[in-house]
OpenMM code with the backbone's topology and positions (N, CA, C; nanometers):
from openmm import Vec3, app, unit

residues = "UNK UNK UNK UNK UNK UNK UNK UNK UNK UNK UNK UNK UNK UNK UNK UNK UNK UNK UNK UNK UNK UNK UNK UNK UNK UNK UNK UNK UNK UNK UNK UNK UNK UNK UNK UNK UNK UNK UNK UNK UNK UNK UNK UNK UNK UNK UNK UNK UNK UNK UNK UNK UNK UNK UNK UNK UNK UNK UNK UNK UNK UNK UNK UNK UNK UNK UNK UNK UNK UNK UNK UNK UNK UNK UNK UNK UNK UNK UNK UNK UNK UNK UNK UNK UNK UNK UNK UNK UNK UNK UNK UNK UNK UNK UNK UNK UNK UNK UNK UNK UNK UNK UNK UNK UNK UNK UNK UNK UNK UNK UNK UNK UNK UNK UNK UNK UNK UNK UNK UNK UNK UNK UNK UNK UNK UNK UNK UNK UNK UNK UNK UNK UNK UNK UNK UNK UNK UNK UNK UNK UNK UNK UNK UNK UNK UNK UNK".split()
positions = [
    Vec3(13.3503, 13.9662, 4.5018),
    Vec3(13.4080, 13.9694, 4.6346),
    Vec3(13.3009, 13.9410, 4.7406),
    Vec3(13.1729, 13.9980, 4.7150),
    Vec3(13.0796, 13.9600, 4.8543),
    Vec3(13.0272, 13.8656, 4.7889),
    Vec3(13.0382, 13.8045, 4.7412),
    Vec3(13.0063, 13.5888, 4.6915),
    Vec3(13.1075, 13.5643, 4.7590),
    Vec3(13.2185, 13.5355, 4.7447),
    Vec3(13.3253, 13.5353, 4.8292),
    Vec3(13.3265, 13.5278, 4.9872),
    Vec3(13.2623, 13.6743, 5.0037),
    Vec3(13.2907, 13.6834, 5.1873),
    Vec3(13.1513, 13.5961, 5.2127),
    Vec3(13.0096, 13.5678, 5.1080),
    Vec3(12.9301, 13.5215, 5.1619),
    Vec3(12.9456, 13.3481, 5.1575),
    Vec3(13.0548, 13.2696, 5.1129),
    Vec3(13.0332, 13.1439, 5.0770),
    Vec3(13.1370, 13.1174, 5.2048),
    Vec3(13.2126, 13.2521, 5.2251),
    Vec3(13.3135, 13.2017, 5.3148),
    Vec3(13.2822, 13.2244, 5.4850),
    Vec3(13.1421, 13.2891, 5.4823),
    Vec3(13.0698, 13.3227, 5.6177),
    Vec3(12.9971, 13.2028, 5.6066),
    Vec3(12.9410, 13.0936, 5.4955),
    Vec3(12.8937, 12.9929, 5.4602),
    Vec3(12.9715, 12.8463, 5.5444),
    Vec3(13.0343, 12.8935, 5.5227),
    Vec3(13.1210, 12.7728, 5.5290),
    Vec3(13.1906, 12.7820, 5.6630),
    Vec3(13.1896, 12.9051, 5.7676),
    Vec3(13.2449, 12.8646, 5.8651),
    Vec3(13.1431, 12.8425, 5.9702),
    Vec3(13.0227, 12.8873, 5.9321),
    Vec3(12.9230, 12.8524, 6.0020),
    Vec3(12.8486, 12.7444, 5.9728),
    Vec3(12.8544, 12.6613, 5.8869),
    Vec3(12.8533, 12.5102, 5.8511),
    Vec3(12.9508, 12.3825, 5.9114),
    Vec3(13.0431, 12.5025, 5.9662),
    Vec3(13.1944, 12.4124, 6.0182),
    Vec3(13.1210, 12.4241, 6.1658),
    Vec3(13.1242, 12.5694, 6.2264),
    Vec3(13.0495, 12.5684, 6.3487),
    Vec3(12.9270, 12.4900, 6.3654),
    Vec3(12.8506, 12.4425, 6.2462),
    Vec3(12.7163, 12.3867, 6.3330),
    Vec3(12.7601, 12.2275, 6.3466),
    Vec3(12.8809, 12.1768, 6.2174),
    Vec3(12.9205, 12.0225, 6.2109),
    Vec3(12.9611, 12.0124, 6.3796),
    Vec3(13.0676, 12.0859, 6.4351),
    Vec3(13.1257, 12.0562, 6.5505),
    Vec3(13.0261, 12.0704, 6.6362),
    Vec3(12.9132, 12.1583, 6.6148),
    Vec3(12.8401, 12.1294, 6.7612),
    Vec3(12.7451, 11.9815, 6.7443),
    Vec3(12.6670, 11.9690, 6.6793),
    Vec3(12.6315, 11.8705, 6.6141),
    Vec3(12.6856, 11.7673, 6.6726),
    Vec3(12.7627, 11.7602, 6.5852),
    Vec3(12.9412, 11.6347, 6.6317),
    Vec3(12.9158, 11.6085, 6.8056),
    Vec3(12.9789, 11.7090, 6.8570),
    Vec3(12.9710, 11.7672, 7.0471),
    Vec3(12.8022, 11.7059, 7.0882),
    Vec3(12.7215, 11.7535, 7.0439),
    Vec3(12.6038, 11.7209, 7.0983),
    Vec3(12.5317, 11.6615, 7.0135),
    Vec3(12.5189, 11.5452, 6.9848),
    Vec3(12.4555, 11.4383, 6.8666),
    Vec3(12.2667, 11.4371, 6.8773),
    Vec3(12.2088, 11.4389, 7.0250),
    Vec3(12.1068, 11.4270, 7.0377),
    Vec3(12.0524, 11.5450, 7.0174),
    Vec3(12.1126, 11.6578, 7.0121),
    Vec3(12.0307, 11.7962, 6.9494),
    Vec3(12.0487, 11.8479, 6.8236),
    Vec3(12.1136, 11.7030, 6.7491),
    Vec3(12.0601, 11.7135, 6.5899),
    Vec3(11.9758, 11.7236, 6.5376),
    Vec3(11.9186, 11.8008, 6.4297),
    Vec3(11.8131, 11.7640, 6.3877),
    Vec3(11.7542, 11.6194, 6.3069),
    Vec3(11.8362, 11.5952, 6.2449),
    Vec3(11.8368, 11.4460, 6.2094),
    Vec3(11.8826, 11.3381, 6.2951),
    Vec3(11.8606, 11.3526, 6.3843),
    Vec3(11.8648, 11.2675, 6.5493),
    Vec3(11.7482, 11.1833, 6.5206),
    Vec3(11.7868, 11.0527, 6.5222),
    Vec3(11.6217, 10.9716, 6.5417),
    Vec3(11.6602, 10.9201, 6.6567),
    Vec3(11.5688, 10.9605, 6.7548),
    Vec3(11.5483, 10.8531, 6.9027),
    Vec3(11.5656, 10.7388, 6.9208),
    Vec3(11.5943, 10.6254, 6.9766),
    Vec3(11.6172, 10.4966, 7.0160),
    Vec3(11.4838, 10.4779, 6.9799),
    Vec3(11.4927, 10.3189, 6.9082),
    Vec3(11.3613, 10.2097, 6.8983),
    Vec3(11.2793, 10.2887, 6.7883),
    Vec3(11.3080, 10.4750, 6.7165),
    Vec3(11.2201, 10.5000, 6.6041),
    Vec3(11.2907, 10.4618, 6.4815),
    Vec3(11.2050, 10.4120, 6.3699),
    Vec3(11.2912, 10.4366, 6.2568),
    Vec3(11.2146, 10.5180, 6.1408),
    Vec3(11.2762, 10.5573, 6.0322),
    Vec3(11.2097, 10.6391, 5.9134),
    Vec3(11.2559, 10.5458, 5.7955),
    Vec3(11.1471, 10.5538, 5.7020),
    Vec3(11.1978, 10.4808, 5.5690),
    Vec3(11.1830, 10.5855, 5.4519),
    Vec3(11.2320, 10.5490, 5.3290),
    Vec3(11.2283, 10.6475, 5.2735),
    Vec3(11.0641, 10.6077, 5.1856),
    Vec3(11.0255, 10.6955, 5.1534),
    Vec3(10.8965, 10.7270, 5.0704),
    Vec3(10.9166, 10.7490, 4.9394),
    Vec3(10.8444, 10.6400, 4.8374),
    Vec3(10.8601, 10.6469, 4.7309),
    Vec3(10.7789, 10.7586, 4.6292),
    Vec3(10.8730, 10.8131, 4.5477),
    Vec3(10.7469, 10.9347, 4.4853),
    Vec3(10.8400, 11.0441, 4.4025),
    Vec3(10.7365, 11.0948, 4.2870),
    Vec3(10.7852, 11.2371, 4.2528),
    Vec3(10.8582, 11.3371, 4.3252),
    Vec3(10.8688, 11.4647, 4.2404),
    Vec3(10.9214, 11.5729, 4.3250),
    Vec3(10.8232, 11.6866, 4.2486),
    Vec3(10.7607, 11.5982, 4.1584),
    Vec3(10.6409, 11.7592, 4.1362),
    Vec3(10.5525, 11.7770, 4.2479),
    Vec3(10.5432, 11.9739, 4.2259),
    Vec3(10.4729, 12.0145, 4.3133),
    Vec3(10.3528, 11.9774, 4.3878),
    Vec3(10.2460, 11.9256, 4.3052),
    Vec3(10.1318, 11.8224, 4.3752),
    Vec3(10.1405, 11.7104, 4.4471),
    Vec3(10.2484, 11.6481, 4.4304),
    Vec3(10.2204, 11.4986, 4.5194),
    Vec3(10.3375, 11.5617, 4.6349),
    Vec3(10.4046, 11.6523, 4.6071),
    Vec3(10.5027, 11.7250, 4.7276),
    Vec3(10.3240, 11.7655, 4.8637),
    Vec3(10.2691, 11.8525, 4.7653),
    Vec3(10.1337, 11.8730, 4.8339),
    Vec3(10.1152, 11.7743, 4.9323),
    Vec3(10.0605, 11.6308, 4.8315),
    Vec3(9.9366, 11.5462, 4.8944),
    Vec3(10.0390, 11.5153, 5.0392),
    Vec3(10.1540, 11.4746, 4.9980),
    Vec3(10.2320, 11.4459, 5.0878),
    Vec3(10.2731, 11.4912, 5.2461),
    Vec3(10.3024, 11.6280, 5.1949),
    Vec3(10.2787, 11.6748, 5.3111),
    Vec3(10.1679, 11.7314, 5.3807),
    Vec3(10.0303, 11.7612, 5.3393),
    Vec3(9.9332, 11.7061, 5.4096),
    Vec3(9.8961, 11.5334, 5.4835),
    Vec3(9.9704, 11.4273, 5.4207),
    Vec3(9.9315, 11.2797, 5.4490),
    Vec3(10.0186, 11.2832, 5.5670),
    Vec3(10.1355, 11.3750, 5.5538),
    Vec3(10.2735, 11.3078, 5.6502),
    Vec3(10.3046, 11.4178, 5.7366),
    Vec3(10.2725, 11.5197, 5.6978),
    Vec3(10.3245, 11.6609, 5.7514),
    Vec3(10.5079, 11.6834, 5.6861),
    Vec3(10.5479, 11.5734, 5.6590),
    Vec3(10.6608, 11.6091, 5.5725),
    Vec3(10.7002, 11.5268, 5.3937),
    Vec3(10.8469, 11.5598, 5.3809),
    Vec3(10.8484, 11.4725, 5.2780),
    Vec3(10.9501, 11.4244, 5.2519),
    Vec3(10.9671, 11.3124, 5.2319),
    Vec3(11.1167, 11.2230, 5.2422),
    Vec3(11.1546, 11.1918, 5.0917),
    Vec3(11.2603, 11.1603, 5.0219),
    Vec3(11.2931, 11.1711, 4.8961),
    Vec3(11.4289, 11.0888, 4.8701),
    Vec3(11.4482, 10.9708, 4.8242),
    Vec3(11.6006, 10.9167, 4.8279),
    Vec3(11.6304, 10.9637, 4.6700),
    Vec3(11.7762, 10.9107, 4.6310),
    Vec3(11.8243, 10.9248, 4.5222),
    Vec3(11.8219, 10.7339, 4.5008),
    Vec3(11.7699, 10.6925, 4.3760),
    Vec3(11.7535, 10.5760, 4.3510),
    Vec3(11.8852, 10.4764, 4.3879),
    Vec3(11.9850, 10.5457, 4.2836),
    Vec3(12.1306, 10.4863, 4.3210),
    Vec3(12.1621, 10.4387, 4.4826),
    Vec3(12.0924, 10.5211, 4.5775),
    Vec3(12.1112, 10.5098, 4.7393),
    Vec3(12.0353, 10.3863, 4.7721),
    Vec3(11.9463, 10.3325, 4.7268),
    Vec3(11.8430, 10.2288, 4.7928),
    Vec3(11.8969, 10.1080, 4.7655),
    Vec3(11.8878, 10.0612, 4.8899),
    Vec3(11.9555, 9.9189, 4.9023),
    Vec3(12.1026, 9.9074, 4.9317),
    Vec3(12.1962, 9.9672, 4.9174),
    Vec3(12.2612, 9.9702, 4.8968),
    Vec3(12.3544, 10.0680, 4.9709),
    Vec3(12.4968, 10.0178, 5.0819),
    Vec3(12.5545, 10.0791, 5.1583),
    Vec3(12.6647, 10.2219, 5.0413),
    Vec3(12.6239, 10.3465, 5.0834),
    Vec3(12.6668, 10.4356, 5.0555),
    Vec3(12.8020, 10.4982, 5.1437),
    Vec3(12.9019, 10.4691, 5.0611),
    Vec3(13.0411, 10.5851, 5.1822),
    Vec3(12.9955, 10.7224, 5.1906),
    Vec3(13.0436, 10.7652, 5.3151),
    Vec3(13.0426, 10.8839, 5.2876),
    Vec3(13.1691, 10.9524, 5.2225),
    Vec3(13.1410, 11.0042, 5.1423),
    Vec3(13.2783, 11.0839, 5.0330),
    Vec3(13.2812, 11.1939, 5.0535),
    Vec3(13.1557, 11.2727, 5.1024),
    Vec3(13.1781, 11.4320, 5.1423),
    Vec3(13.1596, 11.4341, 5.2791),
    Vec3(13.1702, 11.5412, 5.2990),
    Vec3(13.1596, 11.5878, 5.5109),
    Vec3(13.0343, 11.6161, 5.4465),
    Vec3(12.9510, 11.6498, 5.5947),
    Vec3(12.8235, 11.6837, 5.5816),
    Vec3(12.8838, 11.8604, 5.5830),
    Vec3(12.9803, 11.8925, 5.6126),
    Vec3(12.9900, 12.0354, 5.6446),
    Vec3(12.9698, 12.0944, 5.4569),
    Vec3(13.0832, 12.0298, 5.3592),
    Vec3(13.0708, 12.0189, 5.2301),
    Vec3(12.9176, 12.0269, 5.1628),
    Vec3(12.8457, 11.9106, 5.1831),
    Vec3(12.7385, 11.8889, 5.1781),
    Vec3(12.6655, 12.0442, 5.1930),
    Vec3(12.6151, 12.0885, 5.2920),
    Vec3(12.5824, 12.1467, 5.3340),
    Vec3(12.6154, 12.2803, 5.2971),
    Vec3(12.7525, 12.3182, 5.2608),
    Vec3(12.8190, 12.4413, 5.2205),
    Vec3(12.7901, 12.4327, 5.0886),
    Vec3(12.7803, 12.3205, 4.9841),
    Vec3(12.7498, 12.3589, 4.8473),
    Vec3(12.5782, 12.3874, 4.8348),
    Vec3(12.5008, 12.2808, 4.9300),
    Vec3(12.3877, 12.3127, 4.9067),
    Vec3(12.2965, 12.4464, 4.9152),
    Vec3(12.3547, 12.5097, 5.0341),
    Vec3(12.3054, 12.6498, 5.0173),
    Vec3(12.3826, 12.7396, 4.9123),
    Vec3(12.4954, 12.6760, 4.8835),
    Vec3(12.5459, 12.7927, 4.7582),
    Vec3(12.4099, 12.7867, 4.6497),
    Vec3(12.4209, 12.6463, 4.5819),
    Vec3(12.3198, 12.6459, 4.5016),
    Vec3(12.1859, 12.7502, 4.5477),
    Vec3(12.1256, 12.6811, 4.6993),
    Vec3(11.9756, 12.7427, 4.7072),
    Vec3(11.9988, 12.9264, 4.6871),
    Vec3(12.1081, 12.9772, 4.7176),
    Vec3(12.1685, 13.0912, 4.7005),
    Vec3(12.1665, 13.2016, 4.5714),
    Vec3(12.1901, 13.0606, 4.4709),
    Vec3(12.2192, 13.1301, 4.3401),
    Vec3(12.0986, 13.0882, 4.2942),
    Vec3(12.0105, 13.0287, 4.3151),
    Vec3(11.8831, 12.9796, 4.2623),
    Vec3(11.7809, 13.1295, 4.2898),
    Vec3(11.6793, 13.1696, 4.1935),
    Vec3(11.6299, 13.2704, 4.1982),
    Vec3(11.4833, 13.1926, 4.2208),
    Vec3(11.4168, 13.1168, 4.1917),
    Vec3(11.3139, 13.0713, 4.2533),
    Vec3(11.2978, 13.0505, 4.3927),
    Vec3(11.4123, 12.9914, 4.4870),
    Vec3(11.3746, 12.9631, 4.6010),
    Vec3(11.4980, 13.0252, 4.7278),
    Vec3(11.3836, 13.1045, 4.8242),
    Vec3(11.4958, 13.2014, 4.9116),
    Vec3(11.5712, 13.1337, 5.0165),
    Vec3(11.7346, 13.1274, 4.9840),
    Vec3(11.7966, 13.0424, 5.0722),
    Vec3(11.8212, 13.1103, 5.2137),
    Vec3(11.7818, 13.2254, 5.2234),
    Vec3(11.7915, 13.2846, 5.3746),
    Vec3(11.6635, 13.2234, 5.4764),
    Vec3(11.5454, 13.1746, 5.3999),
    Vec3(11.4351, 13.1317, 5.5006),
    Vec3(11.4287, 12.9633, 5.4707),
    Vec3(11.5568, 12.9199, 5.4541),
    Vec3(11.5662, 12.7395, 5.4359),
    Vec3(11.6603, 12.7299, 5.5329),
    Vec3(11.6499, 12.6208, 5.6170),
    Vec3(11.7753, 12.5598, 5.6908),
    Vec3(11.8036, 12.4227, 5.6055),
    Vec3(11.9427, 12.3976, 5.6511),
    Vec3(12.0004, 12.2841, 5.5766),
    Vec3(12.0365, 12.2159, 5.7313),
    Vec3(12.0400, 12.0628, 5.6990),
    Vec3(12.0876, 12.0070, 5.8043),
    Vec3(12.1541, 11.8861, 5.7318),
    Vec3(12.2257, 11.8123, 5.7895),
    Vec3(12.3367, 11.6914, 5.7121),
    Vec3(12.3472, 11.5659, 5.7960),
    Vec3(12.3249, 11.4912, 5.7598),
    Vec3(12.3915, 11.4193, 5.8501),
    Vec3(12.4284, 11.2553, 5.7923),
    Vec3(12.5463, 11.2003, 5.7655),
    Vec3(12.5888, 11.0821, 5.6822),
    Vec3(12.4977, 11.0813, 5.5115),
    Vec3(12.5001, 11.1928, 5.5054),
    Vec3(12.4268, 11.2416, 5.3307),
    Vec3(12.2801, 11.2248, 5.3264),
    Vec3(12.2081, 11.2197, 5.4349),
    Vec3(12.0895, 11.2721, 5.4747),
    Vec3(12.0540, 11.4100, 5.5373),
    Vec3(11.9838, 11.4835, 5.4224),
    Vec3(12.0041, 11.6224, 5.4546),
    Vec3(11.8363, 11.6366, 5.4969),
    Vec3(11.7874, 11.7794, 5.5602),
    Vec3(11.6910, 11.7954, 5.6061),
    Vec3(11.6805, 11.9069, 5.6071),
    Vec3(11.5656, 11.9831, 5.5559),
    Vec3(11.5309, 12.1265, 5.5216),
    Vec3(11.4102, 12.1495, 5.6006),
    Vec3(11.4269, 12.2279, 5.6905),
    Vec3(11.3601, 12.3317, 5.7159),
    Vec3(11.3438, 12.4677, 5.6926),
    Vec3(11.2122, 12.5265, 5.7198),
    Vec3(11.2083, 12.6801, 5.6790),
    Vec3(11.0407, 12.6590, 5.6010),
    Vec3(11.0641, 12.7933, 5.5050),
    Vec3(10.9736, 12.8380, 5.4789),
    Vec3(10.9964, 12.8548, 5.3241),
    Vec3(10.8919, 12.7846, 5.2578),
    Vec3(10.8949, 12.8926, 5.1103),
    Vec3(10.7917, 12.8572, 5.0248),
    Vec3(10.8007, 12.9972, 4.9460),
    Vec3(10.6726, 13.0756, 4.8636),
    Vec3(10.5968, 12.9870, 4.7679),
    Vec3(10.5956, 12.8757, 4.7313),
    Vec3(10.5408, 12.8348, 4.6666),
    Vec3(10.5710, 12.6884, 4.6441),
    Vec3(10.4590, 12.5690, 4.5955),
    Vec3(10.4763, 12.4671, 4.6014),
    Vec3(10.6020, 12.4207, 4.5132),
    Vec3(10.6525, 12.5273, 4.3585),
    Vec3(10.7510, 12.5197, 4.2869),
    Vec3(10.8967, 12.5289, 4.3597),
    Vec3(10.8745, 12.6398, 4.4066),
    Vec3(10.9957, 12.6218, 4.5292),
    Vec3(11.0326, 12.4932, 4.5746),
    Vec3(10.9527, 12.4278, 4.6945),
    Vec3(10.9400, 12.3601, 4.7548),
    Vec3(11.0064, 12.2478, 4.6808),
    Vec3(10.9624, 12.2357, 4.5465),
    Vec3(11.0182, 12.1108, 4.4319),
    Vec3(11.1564, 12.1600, 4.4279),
    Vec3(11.1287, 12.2619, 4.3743),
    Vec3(11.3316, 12.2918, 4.3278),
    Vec3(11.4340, 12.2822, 4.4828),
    Vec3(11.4131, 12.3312, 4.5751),
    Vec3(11.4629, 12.3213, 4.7280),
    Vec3(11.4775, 12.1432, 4.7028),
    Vec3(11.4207, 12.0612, 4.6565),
    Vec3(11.3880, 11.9242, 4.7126),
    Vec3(11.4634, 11.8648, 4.5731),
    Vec3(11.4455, 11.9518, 4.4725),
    Vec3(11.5620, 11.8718, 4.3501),
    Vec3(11.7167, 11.8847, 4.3835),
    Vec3(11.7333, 12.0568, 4.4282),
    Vec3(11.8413, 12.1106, 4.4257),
    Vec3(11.9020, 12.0177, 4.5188),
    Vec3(11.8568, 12.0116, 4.6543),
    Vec3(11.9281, 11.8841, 4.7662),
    Vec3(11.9641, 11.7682, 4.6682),
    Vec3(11.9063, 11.6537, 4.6313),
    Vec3(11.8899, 11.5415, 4.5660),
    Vec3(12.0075, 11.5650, 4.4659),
    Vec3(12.0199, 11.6297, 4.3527),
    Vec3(12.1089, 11.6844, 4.2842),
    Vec3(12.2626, 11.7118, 4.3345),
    Vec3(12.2698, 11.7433, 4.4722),
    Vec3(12.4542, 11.7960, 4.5370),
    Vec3(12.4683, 11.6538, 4.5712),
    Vec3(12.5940, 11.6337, 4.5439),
    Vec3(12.6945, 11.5261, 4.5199),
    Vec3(12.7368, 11.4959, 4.6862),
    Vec3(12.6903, 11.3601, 4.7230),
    Vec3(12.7279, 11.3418, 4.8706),
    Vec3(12.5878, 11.3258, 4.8897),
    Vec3(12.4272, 11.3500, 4.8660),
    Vec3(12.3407, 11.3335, 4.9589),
    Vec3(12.2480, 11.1954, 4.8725),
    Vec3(12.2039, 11.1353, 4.9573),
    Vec3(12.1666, 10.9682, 4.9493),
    Vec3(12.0348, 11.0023, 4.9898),
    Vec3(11.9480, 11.0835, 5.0609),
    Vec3(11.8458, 11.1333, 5.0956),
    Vec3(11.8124, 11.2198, 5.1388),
    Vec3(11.6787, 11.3192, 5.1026),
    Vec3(11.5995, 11.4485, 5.1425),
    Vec3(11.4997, 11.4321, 5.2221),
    Vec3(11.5087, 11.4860, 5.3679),
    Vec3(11.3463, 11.4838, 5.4196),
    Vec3(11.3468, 11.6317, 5.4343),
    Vec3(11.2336, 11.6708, 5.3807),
    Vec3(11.1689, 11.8220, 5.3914),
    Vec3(11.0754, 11.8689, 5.5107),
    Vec3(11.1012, 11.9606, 5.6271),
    Vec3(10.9878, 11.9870, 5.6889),
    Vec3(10.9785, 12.1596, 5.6204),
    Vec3(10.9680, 12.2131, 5.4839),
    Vec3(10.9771, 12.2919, 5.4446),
    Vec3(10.8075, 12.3211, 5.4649),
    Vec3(10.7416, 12.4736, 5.4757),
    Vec3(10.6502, 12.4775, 5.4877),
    Vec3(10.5685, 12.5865, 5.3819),
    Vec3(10.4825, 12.6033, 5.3518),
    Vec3(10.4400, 12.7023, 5.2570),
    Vec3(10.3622, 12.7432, 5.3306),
    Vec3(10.3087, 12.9114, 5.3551),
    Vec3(10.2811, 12.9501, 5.4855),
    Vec3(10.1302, 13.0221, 5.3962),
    Vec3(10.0857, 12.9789, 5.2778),
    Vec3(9.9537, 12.9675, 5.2513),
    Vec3(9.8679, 12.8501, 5.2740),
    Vec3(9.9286, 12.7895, 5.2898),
    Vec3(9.8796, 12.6465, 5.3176),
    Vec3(9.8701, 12.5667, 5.4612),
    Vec3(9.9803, 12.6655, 5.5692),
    Vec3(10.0218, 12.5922, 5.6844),
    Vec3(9.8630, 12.6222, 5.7786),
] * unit.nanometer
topology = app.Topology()
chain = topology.addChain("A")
for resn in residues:
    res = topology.addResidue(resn, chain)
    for name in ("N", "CA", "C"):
        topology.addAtom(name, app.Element.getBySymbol(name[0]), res)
């Protein structure tokens, strides 16, 4: 029952952040400014080159191969998106889904927060890649031995 009330406090506050989002587009987090663009970065998801990476970049970007090149529908809402992905980070015992934010946007998701270890950091960055609907991961996840 409290999986329940918690997937379903999940999900309406995933609905609340789509509509504001939606309402105010430029205070997305996955908002890119006029005239910037991002590409995706080719690479592992083990913990070390997650490292080098975000020391080289300060973050870390991650597509799903199937996505490159190639125009993707969107088949899920980002609200979906977003509502399964923290279920997972939820039920996952390596990495704490209360100090991760999720963000969505046309199956480009974006994590912020905090967590314990560079293993984390991998599984947070598989677990995204892995939910059905996302075409790309950029991580500003931080490990706060390292920051």
């Amino acid at each position: 029952m409290k999986l329940f009330i918690f997937l379903f406090g999940l999900l309406c506050g995933a609905a609340g952040l789509h509509f504001y989002y939606t309402a105010y587009p430029e205070k997305s987090p996955g908002h890119v400014p006029a005239g910037r663009t991002y590409s995706t970065v080719p690479g592992s998801i083990a913990p070390h080159s997650l490292r080098e990476e975000i020391a080289r970049t300060g973050r870390v970007v991650r597509s799903k191969a199937s996505a490159a090149g190639q125009a993707v529908s969107e088949a899920y809402s980002n609200t979906k998106v977003i509502s399964v992905l923290k279920a997972k980070l939820a039920l996952d015992k390596e990495v704490s889904a209360r100090d991760i934010n999720v963000y969505c946007d046309h199956g480009v998701v974006t994590l912020t927060g905090i967590v314990a270890t560079p293993e984390a950091l991998s599984k947070a960055v598989a677990l995204a890649l892995e939910t059905e609907g996302v075409t790309q991961v950029i991580s500003y996840l931080v490990i706060p031995s390292e920051a």
